[in-house]
N, C-alpha and C positions, 0 to 999 in steps of 0.2 A: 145099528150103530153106523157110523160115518164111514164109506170108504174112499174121501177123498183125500184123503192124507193130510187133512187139518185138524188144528187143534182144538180145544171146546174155547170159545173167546171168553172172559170172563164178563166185560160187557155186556153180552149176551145174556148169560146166566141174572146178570144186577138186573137187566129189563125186565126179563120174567119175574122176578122174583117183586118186582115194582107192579107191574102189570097185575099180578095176582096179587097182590097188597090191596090194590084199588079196586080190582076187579072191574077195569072199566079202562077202557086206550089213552080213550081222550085225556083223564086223568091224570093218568099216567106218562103221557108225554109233555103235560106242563107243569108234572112234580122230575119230571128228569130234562126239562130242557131242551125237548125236542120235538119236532114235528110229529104228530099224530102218524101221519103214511108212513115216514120213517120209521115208527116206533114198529108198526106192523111189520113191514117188510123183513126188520131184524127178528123181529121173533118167529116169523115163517123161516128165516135163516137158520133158525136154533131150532123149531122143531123139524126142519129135512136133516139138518147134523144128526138129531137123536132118533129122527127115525119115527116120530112118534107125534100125532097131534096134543100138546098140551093144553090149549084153552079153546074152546066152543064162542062161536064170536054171535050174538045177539043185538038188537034193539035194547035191550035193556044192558050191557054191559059183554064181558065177561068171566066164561065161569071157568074152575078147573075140568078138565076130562078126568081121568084115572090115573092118566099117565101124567099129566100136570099132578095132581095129586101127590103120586108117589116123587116125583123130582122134586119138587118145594121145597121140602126137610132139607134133602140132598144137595141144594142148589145153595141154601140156606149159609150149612156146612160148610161147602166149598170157599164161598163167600167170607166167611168169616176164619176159616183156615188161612185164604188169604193174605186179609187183615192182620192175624197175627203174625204172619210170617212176616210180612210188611215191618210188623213193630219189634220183629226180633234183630231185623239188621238196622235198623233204625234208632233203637233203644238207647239213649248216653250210657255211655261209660261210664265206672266210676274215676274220676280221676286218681291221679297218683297225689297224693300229699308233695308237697315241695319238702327237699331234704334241706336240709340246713348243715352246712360244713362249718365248723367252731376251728379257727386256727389259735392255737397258741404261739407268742412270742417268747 
């Protein structure tokens, strides 16, 4: 695990989770809008945080390790905790009905 006193970026998490989608960099960095080197260098990023190699890099693509493996679900999760949390404070209200004050004369 990380002992650099930082936090897991969630960005990071979304590349993997892209990367292993496509199973391939190149891919993956013109489905996220980014330079290929970049794409890499962020995900060596994420796996010295975790500590752990997640993807085997090939001529052909791509693959999970074990440990990619297990974090995908995880990362998945995370991801989509996120998302909700995002649309829990973001969510409309319901409004308040307008009152209506009737005066009599």
């Amino acid at each position: 695990m990380n002992d650099l006193g930082q936090d897991l970026e969630l960005r990071l998490v979304r590349y993997f989770t892209v990367v292993a989608a496509h199973q391939h960099f190149g891919r993956a960095a013109a489905d996220l809008h980014v330079a290929q080197p970049a794409l890499s260098r962020q995900i060596q990023r994420l796996e010295k945080y975790l500590g752990a190699r997640l993807l085997d890099r090939g001529p052909q693509g791509a693959r999970l390790t074990p440990a990619g493996q297990s974090f995908l679900p995880r990362a998945q999760a995370l991801l989509q905790a996120a998302r909700q949390a995002e649309l829990a404070v973001n969510k409309p209200r319901p409004r308040e009905s307008p009152s209506a004050t009737l005066k009599t004369w």
